[in-house]
C-alpha positions as CSV (number, residue, x, y, z in Angstrom):
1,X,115.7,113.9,145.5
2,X,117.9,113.3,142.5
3,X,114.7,114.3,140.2
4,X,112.7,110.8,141.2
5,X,109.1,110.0,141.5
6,X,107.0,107.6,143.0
7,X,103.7,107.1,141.6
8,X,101.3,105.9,144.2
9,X,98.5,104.8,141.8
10,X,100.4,102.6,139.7
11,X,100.7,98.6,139.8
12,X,104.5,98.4,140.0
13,X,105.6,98.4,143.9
14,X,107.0,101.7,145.2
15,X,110.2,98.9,145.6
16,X,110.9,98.5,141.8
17,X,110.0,102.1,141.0
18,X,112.9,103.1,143.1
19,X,115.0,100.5,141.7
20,X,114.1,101.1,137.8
21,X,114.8,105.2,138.6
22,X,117.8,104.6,140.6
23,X,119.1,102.0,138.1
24,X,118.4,104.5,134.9
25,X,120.1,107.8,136.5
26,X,123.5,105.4,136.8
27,X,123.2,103.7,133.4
28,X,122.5,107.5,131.8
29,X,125.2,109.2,134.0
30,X,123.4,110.9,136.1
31,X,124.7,109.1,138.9
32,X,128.5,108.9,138.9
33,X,130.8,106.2,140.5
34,X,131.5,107.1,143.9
35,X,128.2,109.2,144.6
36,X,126.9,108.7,148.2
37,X,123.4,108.3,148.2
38,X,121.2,109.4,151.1
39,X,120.5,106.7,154.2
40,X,117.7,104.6,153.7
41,X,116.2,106.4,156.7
42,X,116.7,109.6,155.0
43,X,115.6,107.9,151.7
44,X,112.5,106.9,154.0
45,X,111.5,110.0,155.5
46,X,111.7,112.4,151.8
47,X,109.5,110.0,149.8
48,X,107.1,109.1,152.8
49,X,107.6,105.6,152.4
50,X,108.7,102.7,155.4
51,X,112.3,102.3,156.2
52,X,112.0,98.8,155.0
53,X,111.1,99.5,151.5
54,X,114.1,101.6,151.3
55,X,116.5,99.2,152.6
56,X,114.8,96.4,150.2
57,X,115.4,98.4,147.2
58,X,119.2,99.7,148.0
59,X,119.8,95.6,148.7
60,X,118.6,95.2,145.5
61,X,120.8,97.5,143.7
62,X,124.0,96.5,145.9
63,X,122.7,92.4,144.7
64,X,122.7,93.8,140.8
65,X,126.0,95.4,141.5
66,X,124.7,99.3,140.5
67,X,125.6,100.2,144.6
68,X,127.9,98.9,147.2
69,X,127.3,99.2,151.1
70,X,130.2,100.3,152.8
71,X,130.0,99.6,157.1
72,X,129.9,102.9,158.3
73,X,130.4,105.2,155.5
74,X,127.6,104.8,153.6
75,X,125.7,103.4,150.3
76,X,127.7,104.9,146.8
77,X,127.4,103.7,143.5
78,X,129.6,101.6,142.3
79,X,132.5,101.7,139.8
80,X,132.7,100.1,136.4
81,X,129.5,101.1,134.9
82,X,129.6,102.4,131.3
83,X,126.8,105.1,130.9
84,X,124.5,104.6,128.2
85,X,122.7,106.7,125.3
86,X,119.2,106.7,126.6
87,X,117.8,106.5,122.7
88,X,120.2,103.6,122.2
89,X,117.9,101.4,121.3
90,X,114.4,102.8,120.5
91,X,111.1,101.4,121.9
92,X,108.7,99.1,121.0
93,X,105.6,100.1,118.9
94,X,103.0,101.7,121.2
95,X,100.6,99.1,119.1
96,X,102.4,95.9,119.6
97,X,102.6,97.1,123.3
98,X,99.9,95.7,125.4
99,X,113.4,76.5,131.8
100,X,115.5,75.0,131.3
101,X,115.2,71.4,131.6
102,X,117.8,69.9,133.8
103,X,118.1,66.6,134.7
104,X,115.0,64.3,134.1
105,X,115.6,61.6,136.7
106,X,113.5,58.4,136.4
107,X,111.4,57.7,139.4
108,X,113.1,57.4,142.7
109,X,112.9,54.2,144.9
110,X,110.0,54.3,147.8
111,X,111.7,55.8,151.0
112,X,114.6,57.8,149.4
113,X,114.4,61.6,149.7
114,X,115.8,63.5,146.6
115,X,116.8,66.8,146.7
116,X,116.0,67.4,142.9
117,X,117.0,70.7,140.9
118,X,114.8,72.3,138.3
119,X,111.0,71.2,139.6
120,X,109.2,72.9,141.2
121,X,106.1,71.9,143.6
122,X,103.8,70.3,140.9
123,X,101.8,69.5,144.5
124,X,100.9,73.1,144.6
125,X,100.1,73.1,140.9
126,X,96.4,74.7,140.7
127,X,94.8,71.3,139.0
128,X,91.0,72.3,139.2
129,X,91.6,76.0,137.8
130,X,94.1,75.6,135.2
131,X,91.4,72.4,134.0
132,X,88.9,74.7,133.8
133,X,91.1,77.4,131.9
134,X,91.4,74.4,129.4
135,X,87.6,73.7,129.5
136,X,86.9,77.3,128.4
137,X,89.5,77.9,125.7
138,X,88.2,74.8,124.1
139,X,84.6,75.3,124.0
140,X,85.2,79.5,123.4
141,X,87.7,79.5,121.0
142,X,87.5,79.8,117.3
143,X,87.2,76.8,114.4
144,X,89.8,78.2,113.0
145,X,91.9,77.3,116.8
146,X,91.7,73.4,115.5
147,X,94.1,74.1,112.5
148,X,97.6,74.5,112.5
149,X,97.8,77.9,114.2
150,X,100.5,80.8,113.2
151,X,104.1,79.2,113.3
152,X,104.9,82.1,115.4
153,X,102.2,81.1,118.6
154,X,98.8,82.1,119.2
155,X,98.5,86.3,119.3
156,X,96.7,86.3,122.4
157,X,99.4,84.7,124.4
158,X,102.4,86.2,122.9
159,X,100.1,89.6,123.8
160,X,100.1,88.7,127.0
161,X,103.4,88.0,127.5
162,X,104.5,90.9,125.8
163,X,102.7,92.7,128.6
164,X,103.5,90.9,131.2
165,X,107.5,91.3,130.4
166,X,106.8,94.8,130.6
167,X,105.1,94.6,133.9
168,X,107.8,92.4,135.5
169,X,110.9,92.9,133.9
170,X,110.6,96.4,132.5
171,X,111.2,94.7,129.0
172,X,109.7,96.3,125.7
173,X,109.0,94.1,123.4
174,X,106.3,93.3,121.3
175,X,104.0,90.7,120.7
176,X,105.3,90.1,116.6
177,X,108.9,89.8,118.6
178,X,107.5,86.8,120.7
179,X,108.0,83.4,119.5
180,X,106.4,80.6,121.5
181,X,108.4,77.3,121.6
182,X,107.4,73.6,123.7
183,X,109.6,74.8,126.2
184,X,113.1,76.5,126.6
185,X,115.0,73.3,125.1
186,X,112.8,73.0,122.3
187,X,114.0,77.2,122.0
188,X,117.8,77.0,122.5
189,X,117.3,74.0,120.3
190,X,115.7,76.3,117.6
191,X,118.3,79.1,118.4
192,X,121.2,76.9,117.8
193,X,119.9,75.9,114.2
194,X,118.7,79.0,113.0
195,X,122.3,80.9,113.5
196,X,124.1,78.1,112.5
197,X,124.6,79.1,109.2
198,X,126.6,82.4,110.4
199,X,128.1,80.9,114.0
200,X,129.7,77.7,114.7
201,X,131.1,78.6,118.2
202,X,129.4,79.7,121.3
203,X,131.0,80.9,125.0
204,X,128.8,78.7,127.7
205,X,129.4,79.1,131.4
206,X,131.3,76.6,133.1
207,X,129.4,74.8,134.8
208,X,126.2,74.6,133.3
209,X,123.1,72.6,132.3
210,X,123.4,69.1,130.5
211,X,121.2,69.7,128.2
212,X,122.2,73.3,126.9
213,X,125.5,71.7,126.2
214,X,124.0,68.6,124.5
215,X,121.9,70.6,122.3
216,X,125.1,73.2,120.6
217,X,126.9,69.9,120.3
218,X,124.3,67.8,118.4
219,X,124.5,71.0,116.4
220,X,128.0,71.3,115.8
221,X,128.9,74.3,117.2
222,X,132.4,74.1,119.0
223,X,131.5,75.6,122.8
224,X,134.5,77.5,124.4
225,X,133.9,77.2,128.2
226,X,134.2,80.2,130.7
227,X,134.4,79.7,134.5
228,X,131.7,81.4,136.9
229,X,132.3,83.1,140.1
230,X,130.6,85.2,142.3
231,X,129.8,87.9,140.0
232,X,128.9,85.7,137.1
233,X,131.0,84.3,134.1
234,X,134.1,86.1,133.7
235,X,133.8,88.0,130.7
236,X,137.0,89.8,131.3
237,X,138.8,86.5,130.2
238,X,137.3,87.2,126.7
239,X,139.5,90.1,125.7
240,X,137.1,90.2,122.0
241,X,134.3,88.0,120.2
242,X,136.0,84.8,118.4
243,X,134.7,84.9,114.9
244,X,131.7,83.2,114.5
245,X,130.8,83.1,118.4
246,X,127.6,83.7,120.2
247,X,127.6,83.2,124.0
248,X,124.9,82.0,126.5
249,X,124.6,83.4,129.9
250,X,122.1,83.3,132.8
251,X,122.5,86.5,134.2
252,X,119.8,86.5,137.1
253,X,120.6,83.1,138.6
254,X,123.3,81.2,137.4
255,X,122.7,77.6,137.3
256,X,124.2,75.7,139.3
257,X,125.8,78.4,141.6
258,X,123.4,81.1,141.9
259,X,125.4,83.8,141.3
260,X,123.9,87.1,139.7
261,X,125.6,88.6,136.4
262,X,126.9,92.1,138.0
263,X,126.1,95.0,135.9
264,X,129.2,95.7,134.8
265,X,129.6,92.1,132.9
266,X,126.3,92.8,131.7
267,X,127.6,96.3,130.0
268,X,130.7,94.2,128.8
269,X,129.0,91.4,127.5
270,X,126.7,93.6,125.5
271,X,129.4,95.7,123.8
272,X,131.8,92.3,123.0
273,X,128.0,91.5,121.2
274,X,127.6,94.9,119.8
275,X,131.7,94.7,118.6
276,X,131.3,91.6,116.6
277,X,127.5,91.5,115.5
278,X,127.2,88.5,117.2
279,X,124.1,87.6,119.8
280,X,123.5,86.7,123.7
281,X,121.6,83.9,124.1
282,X,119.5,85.3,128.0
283,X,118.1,82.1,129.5
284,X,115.9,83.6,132.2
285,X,114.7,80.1,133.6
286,X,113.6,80.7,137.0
287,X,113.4,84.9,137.1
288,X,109.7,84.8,138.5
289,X,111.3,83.0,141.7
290,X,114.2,85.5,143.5
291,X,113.1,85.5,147.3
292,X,115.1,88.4,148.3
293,X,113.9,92.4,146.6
294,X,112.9,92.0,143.3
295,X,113.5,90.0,139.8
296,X,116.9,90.9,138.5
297,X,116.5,93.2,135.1
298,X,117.1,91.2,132.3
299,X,120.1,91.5,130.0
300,X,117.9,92.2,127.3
301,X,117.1,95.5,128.3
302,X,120.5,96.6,128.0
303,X,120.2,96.1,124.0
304,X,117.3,94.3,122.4
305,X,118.9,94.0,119.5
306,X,121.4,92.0,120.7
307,X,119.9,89.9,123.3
308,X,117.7,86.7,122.5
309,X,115.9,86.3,125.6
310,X,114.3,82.6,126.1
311,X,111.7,82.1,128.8
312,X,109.9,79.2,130.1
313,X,106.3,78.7,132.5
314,X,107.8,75.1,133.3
315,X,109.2,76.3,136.4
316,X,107.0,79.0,137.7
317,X,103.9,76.4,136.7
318,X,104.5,73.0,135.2
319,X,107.2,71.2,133.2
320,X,103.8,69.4,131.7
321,X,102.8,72.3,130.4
322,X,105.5,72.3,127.7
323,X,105.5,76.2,126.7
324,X,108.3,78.7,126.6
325,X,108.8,81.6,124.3
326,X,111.5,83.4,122.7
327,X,111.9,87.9,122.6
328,X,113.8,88.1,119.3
329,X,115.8,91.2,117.7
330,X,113.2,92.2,115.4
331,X,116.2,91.5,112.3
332,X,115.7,87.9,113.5
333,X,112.0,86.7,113.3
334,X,111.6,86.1,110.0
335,X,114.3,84.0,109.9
336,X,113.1,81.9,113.0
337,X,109.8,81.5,111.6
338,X,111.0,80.2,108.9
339,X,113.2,77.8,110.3
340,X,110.2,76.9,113.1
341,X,108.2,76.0,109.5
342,X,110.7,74.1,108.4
343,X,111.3,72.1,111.0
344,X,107.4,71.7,111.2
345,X,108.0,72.4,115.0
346,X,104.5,74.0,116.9
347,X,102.9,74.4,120.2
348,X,99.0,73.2,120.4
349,X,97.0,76.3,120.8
350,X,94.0,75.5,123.5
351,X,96.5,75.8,125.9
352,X,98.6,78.7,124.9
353,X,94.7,80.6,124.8
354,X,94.0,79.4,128.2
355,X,97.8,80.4,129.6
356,X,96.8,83.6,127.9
357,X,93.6,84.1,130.0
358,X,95.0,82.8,133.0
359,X,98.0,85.5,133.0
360,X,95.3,88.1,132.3
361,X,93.1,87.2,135.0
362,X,95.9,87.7,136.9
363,X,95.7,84.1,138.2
364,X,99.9,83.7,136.8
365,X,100.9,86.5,139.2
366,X,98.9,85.1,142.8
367,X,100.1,81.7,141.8
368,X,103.9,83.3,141.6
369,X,103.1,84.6,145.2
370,X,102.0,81.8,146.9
371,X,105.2,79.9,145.4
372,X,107.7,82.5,146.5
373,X,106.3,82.0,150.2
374,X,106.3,78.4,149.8
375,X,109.9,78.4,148.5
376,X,111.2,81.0,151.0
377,X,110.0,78.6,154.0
378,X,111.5,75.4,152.2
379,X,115.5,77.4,151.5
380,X,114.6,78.5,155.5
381,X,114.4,75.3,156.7
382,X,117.3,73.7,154.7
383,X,119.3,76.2,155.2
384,X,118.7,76.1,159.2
385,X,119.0,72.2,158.8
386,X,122.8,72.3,156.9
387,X,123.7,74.5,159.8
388,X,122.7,72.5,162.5
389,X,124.5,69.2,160.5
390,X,127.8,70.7,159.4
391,X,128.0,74.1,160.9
392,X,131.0,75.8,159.4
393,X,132.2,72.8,157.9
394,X,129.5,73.8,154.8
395,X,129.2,77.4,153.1
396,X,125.9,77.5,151.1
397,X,125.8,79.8,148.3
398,X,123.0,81.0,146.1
399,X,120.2,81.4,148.4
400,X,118.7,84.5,146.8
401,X,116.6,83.2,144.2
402,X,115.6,79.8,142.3
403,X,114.3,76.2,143.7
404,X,117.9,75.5,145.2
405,X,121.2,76.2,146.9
406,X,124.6,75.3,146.5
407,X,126.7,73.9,149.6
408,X,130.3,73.7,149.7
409,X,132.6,71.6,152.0
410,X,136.0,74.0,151.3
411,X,137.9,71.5,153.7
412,X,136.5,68.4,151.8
413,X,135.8,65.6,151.6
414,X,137.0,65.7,147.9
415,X,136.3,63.1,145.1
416,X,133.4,61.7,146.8
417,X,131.2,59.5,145.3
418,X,128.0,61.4,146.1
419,X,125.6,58.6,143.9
420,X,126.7,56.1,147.1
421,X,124.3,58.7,149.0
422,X,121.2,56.6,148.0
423,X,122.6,53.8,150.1
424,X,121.5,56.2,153.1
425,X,118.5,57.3,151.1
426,X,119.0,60.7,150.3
427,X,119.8,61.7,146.6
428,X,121.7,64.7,145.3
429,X,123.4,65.7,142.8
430,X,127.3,67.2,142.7
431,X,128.1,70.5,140.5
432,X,130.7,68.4,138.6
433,X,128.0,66.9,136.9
434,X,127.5,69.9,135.2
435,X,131.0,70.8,134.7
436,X,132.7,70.8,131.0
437,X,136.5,70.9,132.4
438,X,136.1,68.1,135.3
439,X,137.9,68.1,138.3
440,X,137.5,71.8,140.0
441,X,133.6,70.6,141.6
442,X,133.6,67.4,143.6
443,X,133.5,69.2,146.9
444,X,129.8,71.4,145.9
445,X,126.3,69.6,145.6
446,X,123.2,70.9,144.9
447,X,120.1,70.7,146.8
448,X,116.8,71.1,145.3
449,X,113.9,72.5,147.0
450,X,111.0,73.0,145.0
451,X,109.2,69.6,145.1
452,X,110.2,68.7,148.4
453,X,108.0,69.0,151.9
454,X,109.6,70.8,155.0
455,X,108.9,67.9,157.1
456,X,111.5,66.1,154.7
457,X,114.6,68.2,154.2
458,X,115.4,67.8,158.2
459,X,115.8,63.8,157.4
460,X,117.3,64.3,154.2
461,X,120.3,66.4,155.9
462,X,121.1,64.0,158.7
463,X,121.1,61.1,156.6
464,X,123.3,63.4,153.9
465,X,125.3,64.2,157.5
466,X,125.5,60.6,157.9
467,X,127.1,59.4,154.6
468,X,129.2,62.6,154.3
469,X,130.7,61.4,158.5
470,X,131.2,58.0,157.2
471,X,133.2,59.0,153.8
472,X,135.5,60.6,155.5
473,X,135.9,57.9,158.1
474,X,136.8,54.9,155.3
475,X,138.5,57.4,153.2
């Protein structure tokens, strides 16, 4: 059917084979707009597969906008979507082959329930295993381990990752494009001051994360702001690249709303990049975590040597852990190396050889597992407790993926001074925190997940339920 195979033997889930084949035949034109693709029960009974796994992977699809489900007619593929060259962009060698930080709240008062964005359960953190990863990369590992180290990061962990990209998000890359940075600040920090000598301006989604704005100001880069909906930012409000722009998305999960870049962005994103030899800055901060089909492809994939892709392990592990990377355009890492000397900025390598072994030992991909459950109860639970507070009073959006969700009050109340929440101890946070044109927010929080027990979110919301009854009351 439509020239696809599963391979049964191989690692990758019979889920995101279907979706990677599915996904190439559009982007190559195989697969034209409007084709009706066969049910998932026909889909089901051709490959020999379960039902389920053909509904999970056709969700997936309609989520990345390459399908759309229409009630009684059918699953077709959608419009809008450019096909591609398949050499476009070459491969990696076969040799080579193998977090954003949000908001860093101080400590919060005994009794007050936060709903924090951006941790996640450092409870569930595997102390005693990851301690002994340390142990044995510091007894095992070279002299030579105690000097300064390749400005670039440790070989065997940019290996790793270069495999474990691969594995995960179909990315090629290799490990001389990898670039390993304290974190993904301490990247787009590095980002921003290696292309500032060629760009001064960059598109940002509006809203976005504090400290991704903070850092292109400090560096003096005038940021143009682009408003977000459903389908991501909307590129079509950029007719062309602005001389001297680079733009920053997060395609997989938008932060704060959730939303998913659809494909078609993606495509036009990539060509405005390709038009005026100008970059995407892909900050992938919480990929490992979507809790429905799975992880989005990255925008790097569309063209490699446009995309600067900037991951982090602070929120599928530990923010303590301080490592992220970078996936460079190989016309780039010379010049980010030298800038990284430069700057004198590097990353101790006992832990970057013990995060090495632990994602070969496979002990990254069961501790991703065990979160995803974890997390999937948690947004369960808050989701069932918001209903049960405000019914339809509240939409909640962005539920797919991540360590939180969005809620909306369309009907109000507006301008509310969600800080006074802590007098009814519960703390959250309000998307206009994150917005660079203020006043289009005050009616959407945010409410974190990931370091919070079950047993908590249910008090959390009714005393949230509480202050929101009250507002409205003396306002």
């Amino acid at each position: 059917m439509f020239g696809i195979y599963l391979d049964r033997s191989s690692e990758i889930s019979v889920t995101a084979q279907l979706c990677s084949q599915i996904r190439q035949k559009i982007e190559k034109g195989e697969l034209v707009k409007g084709t009706r693709l066969p049910s998932t029960r026909k889909l089901a009974q051709e490959f020999g597969i379960a039902r389920n796994v053909a509904i999970d992977a056709y969700e997936q699809l309609i989520a990345e906008g390459y399908l759309i489900g229409r009630t009684g007619s059918g699953t077709f593929v959608a419009e809008g979507i450019i096909a591609m060259a398949s050499d476009m962009h070459g491969e990696a060698e076969p040799a080579d082959m193998a977090g954003q930080q949000h908001r860093s709240d101080p400590p919060d008062q005994e009794g007050i329930i936060h709903f924090l964005t951006g941790t996640p359960d450092l409870r569930s953190f595997p102390r005693k295993v990851w301690a002994k990863y340390l142990k044995n990369a510091a007894e095992d590992s070279p002299g030579v381990l105690y000097d300064y180290g390749d400005i670039r990061g440790e070989e065997e962990l940019r290996s790793e990752i270069s495999v474990y990209l691969h594995r995960t998000r179909g990315m090629r890359c290799s490990a001389g494009q990898i670039m390993i940075v304290s974190g993904s600040s301490e990247g787009l920090a590095l980002i921003a001051k290696a292309l500032r000598p060629d760009y001064s301006s960059i598109y940002l989604e509006n809203p976005t994360i504090e400290i991704t704005q903070h850092i292109f100001r400090q560096t003096e880069y005038r940021i143009t702001p682009v408003e977000v909906d459903e389908s991501g930012m909307k590129l079509h409000e950029i007719a062309h690249f602005q001389d001297g722009h680079l733009m920053l998305l997060t395609p997989s999960h938008h932060f704060p709303s959730g939303s998913i870049l659809s494909i078609q962005r993606r495509q036009h994103a990539v060509r405005l990049a390709e038009k005026a030899d100008s970059y995407i800055i892909e900050d992938d901060y919480d990929g490992d975590f979507r809790l429905k089909g799975v992880p989005i492809p990255p925008l790097y994939t569309l063209n490699p040597d446009r995309v600067i892709y900037v991951g982090t392990f602070s929120k599928t592990l530990a923010p303590g852990l301080r490592i992220g990377f970078l996936v460079l355009p190989r016309r780039l890492v010379s010049r980010f190396a030298s800038v990284k000397e430069e700057l004198n900025i590097r990353s101790p390598s006992i832990p970057q050889i013990a995060l090495a072994r632990f994602i070969r030992d496979g002990r990254l991909d069961r501790h991703i597992h065990k979160m995803k459950t974890i997390y999937r109860n948690r947004r369960n639970v808050l989701i069932e407790a918001v209903k049960r507070h405000f019914g339809d009073r509240a939409v909640i959006r962005g539920d797919e993926a991540g360590m939180h969700v969005l809620v909306e009050f369309p009907q109000g109340p507006f301008d509310v001074d969600w800080q006074r929440s802590i007098a009814y101890g519960v703390k959250i946070h309000c998307v206009e925190e994150y917005s660079l044109v203020k006043g289009s927010h005050s009616h959407q929080i945010l409410l974190g997940y990931g370091n919070i027990r079950e047993e908590e979110i249910e008090t959390g919301i009714e005393r949230l339920s509480r202050f929101v009854h009250d507002w409205k009351l003396r306002n």
